[in-house]
C-alpha positions in Angstrom: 9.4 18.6 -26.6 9.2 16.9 -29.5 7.0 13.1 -29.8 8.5 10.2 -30.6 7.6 9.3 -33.7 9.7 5.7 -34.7 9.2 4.2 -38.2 8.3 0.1 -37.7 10.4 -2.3 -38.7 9.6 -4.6 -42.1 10.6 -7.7 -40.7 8.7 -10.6 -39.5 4.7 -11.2 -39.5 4.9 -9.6 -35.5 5.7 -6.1 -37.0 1.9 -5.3 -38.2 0.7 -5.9 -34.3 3.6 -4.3 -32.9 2.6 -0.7 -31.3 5.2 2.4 -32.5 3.7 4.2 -29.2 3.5 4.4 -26.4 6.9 4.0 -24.7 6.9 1.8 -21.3 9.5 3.4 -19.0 10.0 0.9 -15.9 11.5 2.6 -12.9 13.2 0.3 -10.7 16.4 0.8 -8.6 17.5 0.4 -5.3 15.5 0.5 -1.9 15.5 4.6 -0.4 16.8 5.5 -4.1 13.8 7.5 -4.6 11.9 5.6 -7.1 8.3 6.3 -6.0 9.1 10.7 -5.5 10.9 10.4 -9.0 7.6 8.9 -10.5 5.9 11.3 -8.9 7.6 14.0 -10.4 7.5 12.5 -13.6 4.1 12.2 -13.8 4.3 16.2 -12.9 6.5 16.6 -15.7 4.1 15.1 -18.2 1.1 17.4 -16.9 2.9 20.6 -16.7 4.0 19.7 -20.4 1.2 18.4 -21.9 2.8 15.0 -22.3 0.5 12.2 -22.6 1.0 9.6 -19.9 0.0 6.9 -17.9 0.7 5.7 -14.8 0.9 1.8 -13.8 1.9 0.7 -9.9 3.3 -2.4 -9.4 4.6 -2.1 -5.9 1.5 -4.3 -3.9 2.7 -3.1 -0.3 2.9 1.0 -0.8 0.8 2.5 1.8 0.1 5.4 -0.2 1.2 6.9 -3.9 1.6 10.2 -3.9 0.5 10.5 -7.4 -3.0 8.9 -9.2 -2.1 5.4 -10.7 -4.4 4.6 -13.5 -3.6 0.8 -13.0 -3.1 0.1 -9.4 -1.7 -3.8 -8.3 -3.5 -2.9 -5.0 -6.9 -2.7 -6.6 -6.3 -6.3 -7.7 -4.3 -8.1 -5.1 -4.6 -7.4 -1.3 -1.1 -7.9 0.1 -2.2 -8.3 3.9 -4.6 -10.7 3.3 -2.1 -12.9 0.8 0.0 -13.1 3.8 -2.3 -13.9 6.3 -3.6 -16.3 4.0 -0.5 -18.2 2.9 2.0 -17.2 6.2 4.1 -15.1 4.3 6.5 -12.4 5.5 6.6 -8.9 4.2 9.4 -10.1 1.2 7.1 -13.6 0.5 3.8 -11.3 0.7 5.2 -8.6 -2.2 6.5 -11.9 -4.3 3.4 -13.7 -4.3 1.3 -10.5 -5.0 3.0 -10.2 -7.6 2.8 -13.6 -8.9 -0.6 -13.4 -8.5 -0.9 -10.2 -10.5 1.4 -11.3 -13.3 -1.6 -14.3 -14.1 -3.8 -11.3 -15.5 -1.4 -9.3 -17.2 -2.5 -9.8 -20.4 -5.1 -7.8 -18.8 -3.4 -4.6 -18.4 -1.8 -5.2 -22.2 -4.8 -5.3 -24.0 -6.1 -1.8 -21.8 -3.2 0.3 -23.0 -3.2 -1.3 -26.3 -6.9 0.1 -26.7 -5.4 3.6 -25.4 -2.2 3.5 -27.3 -3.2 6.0 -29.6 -3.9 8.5 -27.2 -0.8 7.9 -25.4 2.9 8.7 -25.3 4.7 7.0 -22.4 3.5 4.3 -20.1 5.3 4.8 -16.2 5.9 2.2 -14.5 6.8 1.7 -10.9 7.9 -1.3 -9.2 8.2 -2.8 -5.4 11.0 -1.3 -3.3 13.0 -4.3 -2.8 14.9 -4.3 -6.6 14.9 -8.3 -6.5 11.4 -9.2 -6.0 10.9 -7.5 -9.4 14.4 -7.9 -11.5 15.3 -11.8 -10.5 11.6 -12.9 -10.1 9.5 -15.2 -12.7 6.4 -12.9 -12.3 9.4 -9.8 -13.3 10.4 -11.4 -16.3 6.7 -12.1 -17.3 5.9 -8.4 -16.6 9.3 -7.3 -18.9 9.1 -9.2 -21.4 4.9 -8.7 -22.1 5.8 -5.3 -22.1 8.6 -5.5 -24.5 6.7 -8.1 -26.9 4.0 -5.1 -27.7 5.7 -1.6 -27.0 9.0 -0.1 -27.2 10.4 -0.3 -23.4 13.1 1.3 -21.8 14.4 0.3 -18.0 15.2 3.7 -15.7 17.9 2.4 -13.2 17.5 4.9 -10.6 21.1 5.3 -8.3 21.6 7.2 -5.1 24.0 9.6 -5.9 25.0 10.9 -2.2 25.8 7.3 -1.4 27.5 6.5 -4.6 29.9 8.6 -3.6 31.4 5.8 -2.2 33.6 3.8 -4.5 32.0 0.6 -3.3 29.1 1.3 -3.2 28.9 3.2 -7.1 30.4 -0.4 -7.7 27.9 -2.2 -6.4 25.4 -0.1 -8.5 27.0 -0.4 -11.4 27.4 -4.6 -11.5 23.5 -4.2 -10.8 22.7 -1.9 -13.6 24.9 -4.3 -15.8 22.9 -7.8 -14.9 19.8 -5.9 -15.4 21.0 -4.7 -18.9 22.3 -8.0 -19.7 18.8 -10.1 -18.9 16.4 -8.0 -20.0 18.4 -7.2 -23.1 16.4 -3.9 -23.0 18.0 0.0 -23.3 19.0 1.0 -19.5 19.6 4.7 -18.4 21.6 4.9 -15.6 19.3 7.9 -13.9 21.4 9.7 -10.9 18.5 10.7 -8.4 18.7 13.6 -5.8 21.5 15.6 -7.6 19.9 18.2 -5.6 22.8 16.9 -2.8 25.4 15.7 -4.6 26.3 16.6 -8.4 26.5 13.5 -10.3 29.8 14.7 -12.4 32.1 12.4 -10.0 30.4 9.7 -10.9 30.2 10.7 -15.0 34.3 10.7 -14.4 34.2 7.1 -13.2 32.6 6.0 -15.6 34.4 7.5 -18.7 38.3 7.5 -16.6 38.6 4.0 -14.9 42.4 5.8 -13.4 39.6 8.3 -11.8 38.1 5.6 -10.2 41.3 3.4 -9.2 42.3 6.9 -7.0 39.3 7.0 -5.0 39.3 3.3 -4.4 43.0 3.2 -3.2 42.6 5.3 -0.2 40.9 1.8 1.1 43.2 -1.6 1.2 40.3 -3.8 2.2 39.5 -6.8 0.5 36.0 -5.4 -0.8 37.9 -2.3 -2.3 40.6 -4.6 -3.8 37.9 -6.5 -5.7 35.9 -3.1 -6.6 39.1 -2.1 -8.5 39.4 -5.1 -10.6 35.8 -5.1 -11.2 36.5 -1.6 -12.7 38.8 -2.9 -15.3 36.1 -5.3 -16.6 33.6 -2.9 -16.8 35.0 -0.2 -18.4 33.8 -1.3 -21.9 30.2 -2.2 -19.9 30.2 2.2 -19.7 29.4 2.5 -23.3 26.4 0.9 -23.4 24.8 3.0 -21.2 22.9 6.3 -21.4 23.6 8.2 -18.0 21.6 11.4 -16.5 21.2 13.2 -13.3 17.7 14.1 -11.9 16.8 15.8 -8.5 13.0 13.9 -7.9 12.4 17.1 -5.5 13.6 20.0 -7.4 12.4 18.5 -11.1 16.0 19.3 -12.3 17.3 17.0 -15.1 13.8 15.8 -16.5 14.0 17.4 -20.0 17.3 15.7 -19.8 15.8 12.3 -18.8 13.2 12.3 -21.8 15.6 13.0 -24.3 17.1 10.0 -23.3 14.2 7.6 -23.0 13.4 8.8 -26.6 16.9 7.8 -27.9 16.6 4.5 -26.2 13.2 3.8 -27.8 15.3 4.2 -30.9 18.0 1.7 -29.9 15.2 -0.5 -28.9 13.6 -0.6 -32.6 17.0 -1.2 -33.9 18.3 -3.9 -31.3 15.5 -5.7 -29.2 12.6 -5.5 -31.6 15.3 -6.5 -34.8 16.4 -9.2 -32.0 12.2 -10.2 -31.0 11.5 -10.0 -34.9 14.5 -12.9 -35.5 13.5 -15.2 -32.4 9.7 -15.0 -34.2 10.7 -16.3 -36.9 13.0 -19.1 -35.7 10.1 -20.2 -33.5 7.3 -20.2 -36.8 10.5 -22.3 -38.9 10.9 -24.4 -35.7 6.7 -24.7 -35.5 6.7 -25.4 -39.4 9.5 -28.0 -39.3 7.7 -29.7 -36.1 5.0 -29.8 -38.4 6.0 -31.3 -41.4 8.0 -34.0 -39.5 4.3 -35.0 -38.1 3.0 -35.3 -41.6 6.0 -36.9 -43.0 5.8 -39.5 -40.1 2.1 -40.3 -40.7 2.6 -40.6 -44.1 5.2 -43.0 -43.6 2.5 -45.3 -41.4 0.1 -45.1 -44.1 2.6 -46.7 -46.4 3.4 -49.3 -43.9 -0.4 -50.2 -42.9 -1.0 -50.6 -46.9 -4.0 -48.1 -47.2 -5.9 -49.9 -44.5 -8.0 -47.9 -42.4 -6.7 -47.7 -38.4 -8.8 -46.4 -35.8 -6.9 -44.5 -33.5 -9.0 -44.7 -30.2 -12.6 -45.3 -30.4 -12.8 -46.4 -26.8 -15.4 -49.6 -28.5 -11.8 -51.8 -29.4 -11.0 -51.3 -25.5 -14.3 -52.4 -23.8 -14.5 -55.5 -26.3 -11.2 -56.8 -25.0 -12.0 -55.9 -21.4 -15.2 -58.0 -21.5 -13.4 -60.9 -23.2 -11.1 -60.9 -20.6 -13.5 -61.3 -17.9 -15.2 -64.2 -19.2 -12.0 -66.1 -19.3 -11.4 -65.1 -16.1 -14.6 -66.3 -15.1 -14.3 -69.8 -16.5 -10.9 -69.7 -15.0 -12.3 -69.6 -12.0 -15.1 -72.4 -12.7 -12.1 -74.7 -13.8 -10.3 -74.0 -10.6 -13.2 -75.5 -8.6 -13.3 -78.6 -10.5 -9.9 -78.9 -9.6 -10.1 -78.9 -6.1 -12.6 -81.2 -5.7 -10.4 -83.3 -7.8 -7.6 -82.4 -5.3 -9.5 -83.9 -2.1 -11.6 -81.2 -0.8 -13.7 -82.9 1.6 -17.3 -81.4 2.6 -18.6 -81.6 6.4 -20.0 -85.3 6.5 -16.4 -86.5 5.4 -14.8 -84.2 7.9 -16.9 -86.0 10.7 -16.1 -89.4 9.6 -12.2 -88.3 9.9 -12.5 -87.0 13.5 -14.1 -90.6 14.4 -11.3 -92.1 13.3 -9.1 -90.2 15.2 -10.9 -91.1 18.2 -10.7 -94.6 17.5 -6.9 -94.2 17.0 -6.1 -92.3 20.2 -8.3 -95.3 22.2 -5.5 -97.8 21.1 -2.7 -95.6 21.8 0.4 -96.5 23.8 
């Protein structure tokens, strides 16, 4: 199979740090879709084919991979002990893992940056549960540092035996599309185990919304009302996509699945990085203008202050007036006593001559 070989772009100062190769593939997809025994044979694929590859595991709860991960989430973060540690559950656990991990993963970006010449894909697998990784802050971190260095491409893995169901292929299929739509990256739409069910119904959905409409009418539900509408909408969402079927146990489909990652590494270079390239640049004329406002606004003080010299903080200016303020506050406090003697403070001897006087008073009372 041929390399990808992708010619960089000549816009923007990022393009001279911007890797050609290696091509991140993150595999994520629903839970039971298969997502771990698909990487598995992936990595299989690249070793029988002399592909260069390397492995990354994201997925902090796995009990065991059943393929060598040369960057390993486990090795860093101990999921039982973060949730004994901060009374998590099994969701909160994986989350926080991951969060933790996500605080180091400039890490993992400067390790396959030192390999990337010796490499030609980077596979990466996420946590089972699709949301902890897709709608998560520590997600978007991991996407986007990826996407910021190396042509990336998103494998949305599907369930083809239970797509069979029209709301349920629905359900996919709004997934895939939100997924698309915030990472902004290529998506292939990568039917697993066609090893059970062909995939081809599912092709004819896609491409024939009147295909879908039939199979959805045989159901008058509310659910099956709203899948059918949803299929009008996302008839045009179809073209985007790049579609193919694999079987993770048979290895059928992977020549097919390559192909397809390398044609969406091209899209990448021409969409995303062209897109990446144009927000770098708005962000340095954004930095520049920030930073010749400063220097017109300190210009605009000199003039004001007349060339005189003005000491911004020195701390010295501070402790001068603190002190002066004290000693008026001291002879403040000097001037009060004056005053109450003035006022008739009596001392004890004048106190005692009072209390005689009462006496005398009460000896004359009525």
């Amino acid at each position: 199979m041929n390399k990808l070989h992708i010619e960089g772009s000549s816009s923007g100062s990022g393009s001279s740090s911007f890797r050609r190769k290696p091509v991140i593939i993150i595999v994520v997809g629903m839970a039971g879709s298969g997502k771990t025994t698909l990487m598995h044979r992936l990595v299989c694929h690249t070793h029988l084919k002399d592909i260069r590859g390397y492995v990354v595991n994201l997925d902090p709860a796995v009990m065991t991979l059943p393929y060598a991960a040369n960057i390993d989430v486990r090795d860093t973060v101990k999921y039982k002990e973060v949730m004994k540690q901060f009374n998590l559950g099994p969701n909160g656990g994986i989350l926080t893992s991951l969060n933790l991990f996500a605080t180091k993963f400039d890490e993992v970006i400067s390790v396959i940056e030192k390999r990337a010449d010796q490499l030609d894909y980077v596979l990466v697998d996420t946590p089972g549960q699709i949301e902890i990784f897709t709608w998560s802050a520590s997600g978007a971190i991991i996407t986007e540092a990826f996407a910021s260095t190396f042509p990336t491409v998103v494998a949305y893995v599907v369930d083809t035996p239970r797509s069979e169901d029209p709301t349920t292929f629905m359900s996919n299929m709004l997934y895939a599309c939100s997924i698309l739509y915030k990472t902004r990256l290529p998506l292939i739409l990568t039917f697993n185990k066609v090893d059970v069910a062909a995939h081809q119904f599912a092709l004819e959905w896609m491409e024939d919304f009147e295909a879908f409409q039939t199979a959805a009418s045989s159901d008058h539900s509310y659910s099956s009302t709203l899948t059918q509408s949803l299929s009008l909408v996302l008839d045009e969402f179809y073209n985007n996509l790049k579609s193919v079927g694999v079987s993770a146990v048979s290895g059928v489909g992977m020549e097919a699945f390559f192909n397809a990652v390398e044609a969406s590494a091209e899209e990448y270079m021409e969409t995303y990085k062209a897109d990446l390239d144009k927000r770098r640049e708005e962000k340095q004329r954004l930095e520049e203008d920030r930073r010749k406002e400063s220097m017109d606004k300190l210009r605009r003080d000199m003039e004001k202050s007349g060339g005189e010299t003005v000491v911004l903080s020195t701390g010295l200016k501070d402790k001068e007036a603190s002190k002066s303020m004290m000693d008026e506050e001291d002879e403040d406090e000097e001037m009060d006593d004056d005053d109450d003697d003035d006022l008739g403070i009596y001392t004890e001897e004048e106190d005692a001559i009072d209390e005689d006087e009462d006496e005398e008073v009460d000896r004359f009372g009525f």
